[in-house]
C-alpha atoms as one frame of an Amber mdcrd trajectory, in Angstrom:
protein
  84.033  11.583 -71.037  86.003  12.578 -68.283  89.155  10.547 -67.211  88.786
   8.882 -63.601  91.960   7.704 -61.886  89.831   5.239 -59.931  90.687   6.849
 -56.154  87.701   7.803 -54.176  86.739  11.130 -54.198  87.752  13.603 -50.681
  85.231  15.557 -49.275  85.878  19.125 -48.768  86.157  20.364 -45.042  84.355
  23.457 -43.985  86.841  26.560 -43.206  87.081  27.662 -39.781  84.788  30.529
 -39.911  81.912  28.247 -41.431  82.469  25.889 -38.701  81.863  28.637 -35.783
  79.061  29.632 -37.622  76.900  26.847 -37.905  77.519  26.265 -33.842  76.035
  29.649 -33.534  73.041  28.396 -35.451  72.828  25.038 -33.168  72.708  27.157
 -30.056  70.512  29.959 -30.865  67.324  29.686 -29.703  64.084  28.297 -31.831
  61.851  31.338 -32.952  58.776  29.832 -30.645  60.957  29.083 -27.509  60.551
  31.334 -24.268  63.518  33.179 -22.695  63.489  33.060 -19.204  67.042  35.387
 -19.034  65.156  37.956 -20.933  62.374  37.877 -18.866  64.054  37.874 -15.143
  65.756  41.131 -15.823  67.731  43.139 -13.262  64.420  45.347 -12.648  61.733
  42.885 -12.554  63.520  40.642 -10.494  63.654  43.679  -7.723  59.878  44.017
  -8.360  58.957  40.253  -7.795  61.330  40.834  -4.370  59.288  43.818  -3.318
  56.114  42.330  -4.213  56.662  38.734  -1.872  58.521  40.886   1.148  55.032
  42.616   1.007  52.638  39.782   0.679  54.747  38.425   3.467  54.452  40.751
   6.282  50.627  41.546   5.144  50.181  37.461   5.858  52.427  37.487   9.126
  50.342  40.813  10.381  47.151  38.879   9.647  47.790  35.477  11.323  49.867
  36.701  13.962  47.556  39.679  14.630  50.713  42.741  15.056  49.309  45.839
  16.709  51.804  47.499  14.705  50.329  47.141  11.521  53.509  44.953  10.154
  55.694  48.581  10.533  59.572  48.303  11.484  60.220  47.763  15.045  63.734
  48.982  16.790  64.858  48.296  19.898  66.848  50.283  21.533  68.808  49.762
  25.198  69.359  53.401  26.606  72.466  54.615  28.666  71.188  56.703  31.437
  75.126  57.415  31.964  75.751  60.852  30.632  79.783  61.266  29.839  81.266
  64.584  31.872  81.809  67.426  29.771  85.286  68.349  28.723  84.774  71.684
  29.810  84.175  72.418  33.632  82.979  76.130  35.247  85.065  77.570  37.475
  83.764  79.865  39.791  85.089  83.717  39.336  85.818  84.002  43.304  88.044
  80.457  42.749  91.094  82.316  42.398  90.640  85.532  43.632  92.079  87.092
  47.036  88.872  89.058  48.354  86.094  88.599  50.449  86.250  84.511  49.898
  88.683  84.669  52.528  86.145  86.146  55.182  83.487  83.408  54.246  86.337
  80.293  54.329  87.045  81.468  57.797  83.213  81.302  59.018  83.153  78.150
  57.311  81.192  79.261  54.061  82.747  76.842  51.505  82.322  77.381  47.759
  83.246  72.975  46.806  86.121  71.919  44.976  84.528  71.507  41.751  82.182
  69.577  40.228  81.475  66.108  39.321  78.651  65.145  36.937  80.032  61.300
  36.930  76.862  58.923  37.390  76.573  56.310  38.060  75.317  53.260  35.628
  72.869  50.688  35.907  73.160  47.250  35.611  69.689  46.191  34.153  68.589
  48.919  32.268  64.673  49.890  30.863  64.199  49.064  27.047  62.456  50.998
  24.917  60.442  49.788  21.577  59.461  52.170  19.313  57.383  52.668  16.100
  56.848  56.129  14.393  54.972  57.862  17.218  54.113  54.714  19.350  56.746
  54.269  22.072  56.872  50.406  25.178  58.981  50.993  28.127  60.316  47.935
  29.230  61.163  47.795  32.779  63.463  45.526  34.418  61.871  42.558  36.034
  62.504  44.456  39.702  60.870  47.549  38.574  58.028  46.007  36.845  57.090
  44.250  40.257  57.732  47.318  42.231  54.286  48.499  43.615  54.981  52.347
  43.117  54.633  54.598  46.420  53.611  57.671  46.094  53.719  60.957  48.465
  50.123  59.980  50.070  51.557  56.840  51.428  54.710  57.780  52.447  55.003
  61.637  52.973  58.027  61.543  51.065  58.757  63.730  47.840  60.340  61.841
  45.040  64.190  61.760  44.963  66.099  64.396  43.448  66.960  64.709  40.743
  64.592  63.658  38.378  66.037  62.334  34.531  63.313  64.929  32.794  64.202
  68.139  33.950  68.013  67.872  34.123  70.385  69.510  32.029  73.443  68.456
  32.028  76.624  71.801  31.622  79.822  72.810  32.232  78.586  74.060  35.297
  76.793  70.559  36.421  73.336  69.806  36.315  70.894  72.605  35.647  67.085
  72.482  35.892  65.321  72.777  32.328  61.509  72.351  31.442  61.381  68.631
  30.483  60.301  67.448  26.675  56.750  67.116  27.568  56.229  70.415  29.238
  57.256  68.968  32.870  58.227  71.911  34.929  60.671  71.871  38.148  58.620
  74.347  39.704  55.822  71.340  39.943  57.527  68.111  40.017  59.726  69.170
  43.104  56.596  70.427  44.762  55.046  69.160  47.669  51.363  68.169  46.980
  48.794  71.224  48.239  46.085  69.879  50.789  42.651  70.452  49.287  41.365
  73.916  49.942  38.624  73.117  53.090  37.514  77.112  53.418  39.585  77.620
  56.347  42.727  80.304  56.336  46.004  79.350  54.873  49.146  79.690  56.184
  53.036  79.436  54.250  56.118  79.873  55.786  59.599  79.594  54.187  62.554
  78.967  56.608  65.829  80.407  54.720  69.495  79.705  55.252  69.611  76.027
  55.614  73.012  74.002  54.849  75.221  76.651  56.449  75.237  74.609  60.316
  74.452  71.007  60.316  73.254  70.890  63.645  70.633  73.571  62.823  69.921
  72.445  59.323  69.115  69.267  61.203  67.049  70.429  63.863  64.697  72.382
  61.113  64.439  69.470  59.051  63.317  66.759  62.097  61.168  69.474  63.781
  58.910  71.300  61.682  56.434  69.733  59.563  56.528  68.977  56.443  54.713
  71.394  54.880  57.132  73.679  56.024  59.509  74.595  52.959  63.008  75.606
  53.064  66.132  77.452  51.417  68.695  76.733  51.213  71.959  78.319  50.729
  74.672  77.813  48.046  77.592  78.063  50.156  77.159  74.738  52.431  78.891
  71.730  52.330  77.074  68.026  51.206  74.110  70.369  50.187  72.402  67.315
  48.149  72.571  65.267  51.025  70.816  67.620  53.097  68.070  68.189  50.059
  67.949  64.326  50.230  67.083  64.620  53.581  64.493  67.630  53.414  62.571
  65.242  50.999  62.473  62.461  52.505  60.956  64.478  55.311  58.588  66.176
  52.899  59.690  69.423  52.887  59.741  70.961  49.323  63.197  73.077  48.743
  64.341  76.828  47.586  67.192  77.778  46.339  69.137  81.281  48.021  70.799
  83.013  45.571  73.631  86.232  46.979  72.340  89.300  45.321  73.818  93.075
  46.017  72.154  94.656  48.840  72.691  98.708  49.079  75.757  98.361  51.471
  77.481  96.427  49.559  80.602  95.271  50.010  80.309  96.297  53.584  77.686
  93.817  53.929  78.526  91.041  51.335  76.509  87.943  50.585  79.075  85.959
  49.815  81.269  84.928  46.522  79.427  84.767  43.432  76.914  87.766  44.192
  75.257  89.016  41.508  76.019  92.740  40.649  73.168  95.391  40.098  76.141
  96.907  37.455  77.209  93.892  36.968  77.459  92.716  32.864  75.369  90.479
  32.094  77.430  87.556  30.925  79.254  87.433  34.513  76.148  87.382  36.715
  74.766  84.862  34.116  77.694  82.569  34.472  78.016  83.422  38.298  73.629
  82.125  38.559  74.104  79.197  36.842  77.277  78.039  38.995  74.662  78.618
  41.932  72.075  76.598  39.995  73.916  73.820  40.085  74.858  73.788  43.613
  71.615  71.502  44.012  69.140  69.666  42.276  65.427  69.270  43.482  64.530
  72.822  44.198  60.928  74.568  43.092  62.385  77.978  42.438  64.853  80.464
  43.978  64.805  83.261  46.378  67.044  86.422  46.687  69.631  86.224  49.711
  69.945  90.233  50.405  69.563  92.029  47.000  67.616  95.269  47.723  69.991
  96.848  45.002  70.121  94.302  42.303  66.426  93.731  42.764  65.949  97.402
  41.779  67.728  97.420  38.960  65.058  96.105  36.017  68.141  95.743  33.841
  70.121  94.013  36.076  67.248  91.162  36.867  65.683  90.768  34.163  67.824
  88.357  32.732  67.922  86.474  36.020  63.838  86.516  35.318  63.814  85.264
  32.055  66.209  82.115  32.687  63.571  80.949  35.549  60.752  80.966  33.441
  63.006  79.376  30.223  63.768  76.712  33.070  60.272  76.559  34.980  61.353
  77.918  38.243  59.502  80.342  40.049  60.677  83.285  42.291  60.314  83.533
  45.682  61.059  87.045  47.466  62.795  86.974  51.203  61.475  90.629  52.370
  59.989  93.845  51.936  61.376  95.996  49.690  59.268  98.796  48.097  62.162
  99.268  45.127  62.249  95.828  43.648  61.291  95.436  39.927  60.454  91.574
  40.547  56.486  91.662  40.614  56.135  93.838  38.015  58.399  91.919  35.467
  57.170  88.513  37.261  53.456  89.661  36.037  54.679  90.752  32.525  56.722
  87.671  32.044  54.206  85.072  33.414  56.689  84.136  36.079  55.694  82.377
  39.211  56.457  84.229  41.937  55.514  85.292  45.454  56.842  87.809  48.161
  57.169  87.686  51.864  54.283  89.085  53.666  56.361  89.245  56.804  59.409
  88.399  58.530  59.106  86.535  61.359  62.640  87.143  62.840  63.532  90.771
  61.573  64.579  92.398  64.459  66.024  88.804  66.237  64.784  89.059  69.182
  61.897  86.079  71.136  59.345  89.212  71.487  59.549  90.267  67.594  59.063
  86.578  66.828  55.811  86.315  68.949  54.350  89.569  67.496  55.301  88.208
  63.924  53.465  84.882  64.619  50.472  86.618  65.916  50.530  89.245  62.544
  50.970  86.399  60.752  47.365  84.570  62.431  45.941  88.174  61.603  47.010
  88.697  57.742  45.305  85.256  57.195  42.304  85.631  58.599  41.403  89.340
  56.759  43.032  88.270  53.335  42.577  84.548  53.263  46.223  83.738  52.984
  49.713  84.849  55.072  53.147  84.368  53.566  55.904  84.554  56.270  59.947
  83.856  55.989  62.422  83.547  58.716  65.555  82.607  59.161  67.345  79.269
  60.796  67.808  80.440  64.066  67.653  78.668  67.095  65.032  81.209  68.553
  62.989  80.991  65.200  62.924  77.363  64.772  61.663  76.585  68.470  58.665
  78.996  68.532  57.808  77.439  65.004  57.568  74.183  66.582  55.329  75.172
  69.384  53.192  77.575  67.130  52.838  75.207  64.283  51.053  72.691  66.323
  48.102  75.349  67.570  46.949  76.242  64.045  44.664  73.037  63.721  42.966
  74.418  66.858  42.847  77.570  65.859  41.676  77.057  62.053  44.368  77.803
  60.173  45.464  75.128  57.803  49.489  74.864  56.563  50.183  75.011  53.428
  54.020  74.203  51.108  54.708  77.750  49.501  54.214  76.399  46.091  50.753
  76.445  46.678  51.041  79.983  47.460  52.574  80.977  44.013  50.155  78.845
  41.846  47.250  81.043  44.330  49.295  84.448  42.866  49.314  82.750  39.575
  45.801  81.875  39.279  44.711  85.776  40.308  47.523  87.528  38.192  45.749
  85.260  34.851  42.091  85.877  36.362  43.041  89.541  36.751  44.316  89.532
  33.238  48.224  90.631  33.990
């Protein structure tokens, strides 16, 4: 037998490894048991996410009943304020020692720049929008507003108007609007309904120049009366203001090279029948943006850059890229305007007669009474004159006779949609 000492016997401790082991053992889990860490992982948690934000808004959409269909909504508050360009047009005449001087003297002023600063609004129109669905919110004032229209108050809307304005280096420009809005149609006066009898336009030309004048036109003639006016006058937009609120529908003179030029100049800024093309481009826009609210433009002299295809063309092509049409002051057998006007699908229209040619009261009375005879044989007269004192009182006293007579006055916009409509119907 084996010798005992009689002291109990130790029991052996596990070694440190064993020990770390068998907690390992303790804490794993039970084959049976469910892990819900290895379930929830990174990806399936995303998908349960998804899943409830769409359950969500399907629920909200059906108990709250959204016309949107439960699609994102933004709201947006728009800044009408546009910031001025960094650049600014100066005109090529600005610093130049020529014939400026001639036209500063006989108070034709050319502005002392530009300034395409407007201002802000305090309240401004919201705008909620969802893919292709769009809510204007109007401020509590506008909303109210009971909207008054030309047939109530025999004004045209305020110039200018957000949707055709481009805003350059030059100032603001006309452009065809987003949704095909032309200037040539939302500057225009409203056309009285066709009632069979003869129609009459006439176009008064040179307004802005003489206040006193400019404001005698705009007070005395009617409404339907339309006017240019020309680049070189001083608080033009007030004046277009004016003309507007009167309901006369505007045109825009632009200096063009007559034959005798520079004897007889139009002014600074003419455009050159030789001429390059990038000069006269820059010096027509500059003119452009004299004023804001005008249906077209019309030529102030130009026999020689009118015939000159390659020198107007381009002038052409920017109208109709900006929907303006093209009005011409005179007579001229050499211009190159119709034909290119009918090729390019330009609205345009040209002087049947001048009423104040030769400037004298009996060549006004004949021209009147030409003019009462060209409408009744063809249906429609177009006649231009100038603002002259002479001019502008025989309009007043003639005007008021063709209601008697059975003429009806028309706005000279409805003369160019008449060309229009027969140059389509004709197939040019």
């Amino acid at each position: 037998m084996a010798e005992t000492t009689g002291e109990p016997e130790l029991e052996a401790k596990p070694a440190p490894a064993d020990a770390l082991t068998q907690k390992m053992k303790k804490a794993a889990p039970k084959a049976n048991a469910v892990s819900v860490r290895k379930f929830l992982t990174p990806f399936k948690v995303a998908c349960l996410a998804m899943s409830l934000l769409i359950s969500f808004n399907i629920i909200w959409a059906y108990i709250f009943g959204n016309a949107l269909g439960g699609q994102p909504i933004a709201t947006l508050d728009i800044n009408w304020t546009r910031p001025e360009p960094t650049e600014k047009f100066v005109p090529d005449f600005a610093n130049s020692s020529g014939n400026d001087k001639q036209f500063v003297q006989n108070n034709y002023q050319a502005g002392n720049g530009v300034d395409l600063a407007t201002k802000s609004q305090q309240e401004m129109p919201r705008i909620t929008a969802s893919d292709s669905s769009k809510i204007i919110h109007l401020p509590t004032e506008m909303a109210e507003a009971k909207p008054e229209g030309f047939e109530s108050t025999g004004k045209l809307p305020r110039a200018p108007i957000e949707d055709v304005v481009q805003f350059s280096k030059y100032g603001k420009l006309p452009k065809i609007g987003v949704l095909g809005e032309r200037p040539s149609e939302v500057y225009a006066r409203p056309a009285p309904a066709f009632d069979g009898r003869p129609r009459i336009a006439i176009m008064i030309t040179g307004l802005g120049i003489h206040q006193e004048a400019t404001k005698n036109a705009i007070d005395g003639l009617p409404g339907e009366i339309s006017f240019a006016f020309s680049p070189y006058g001083n608080g033009l937009q007030d004046w277009i203001h004016r003309a507007r609120d009167m309901g006369h529908e505007v045109v825009l003179q632009t200096p063009m090279e007559p034959f005798d030029y520079p004897d007889n100049d139009p002014g600074p800024s003419t455009l050159l029948a030789e001429g390059e093309v990038p000069v006269n481009m820059s010096r027509f826009r500059w003119i452009m943006s004299r004023i804001t609210g005008y249906i077209g433009i019309t030529n102030f002299m130009g026999a020689k850059f009118t015939s000159k295809e390659k020198a107007v063309a381009p002038i052409l092509r920017e109208l109709e890229r900006r929907g303006l049409y093209y009005i011409e002051n005179g007579v001229s057998h050499r211009s190159k305007v119709a034909k290119l006007s009918k090729q390019m699908g330009l609205g345009y229209s040209k002087a049947d007669i001048i009423i104040d040619e030769k400037k004298t009261v009996e060549d006004i009375e004949n021209s009147l009474e030409r003019i009462e005879r060209i409408a009744t044989t063809t249906g429609m007269a177009f006649a231009v004159g100038s603002n002259y004192p002479a001019t502008i009182e025989h309009l007043k006293i003639w005007v008021n006779t063709l209601e008697a007579k059975g003429y009806q006055l028309i706005p000279v916009s409805a003369k160019v949609k008449k060309q229009l409509r027969t140059n389509v119907a004709s197939g040019q």
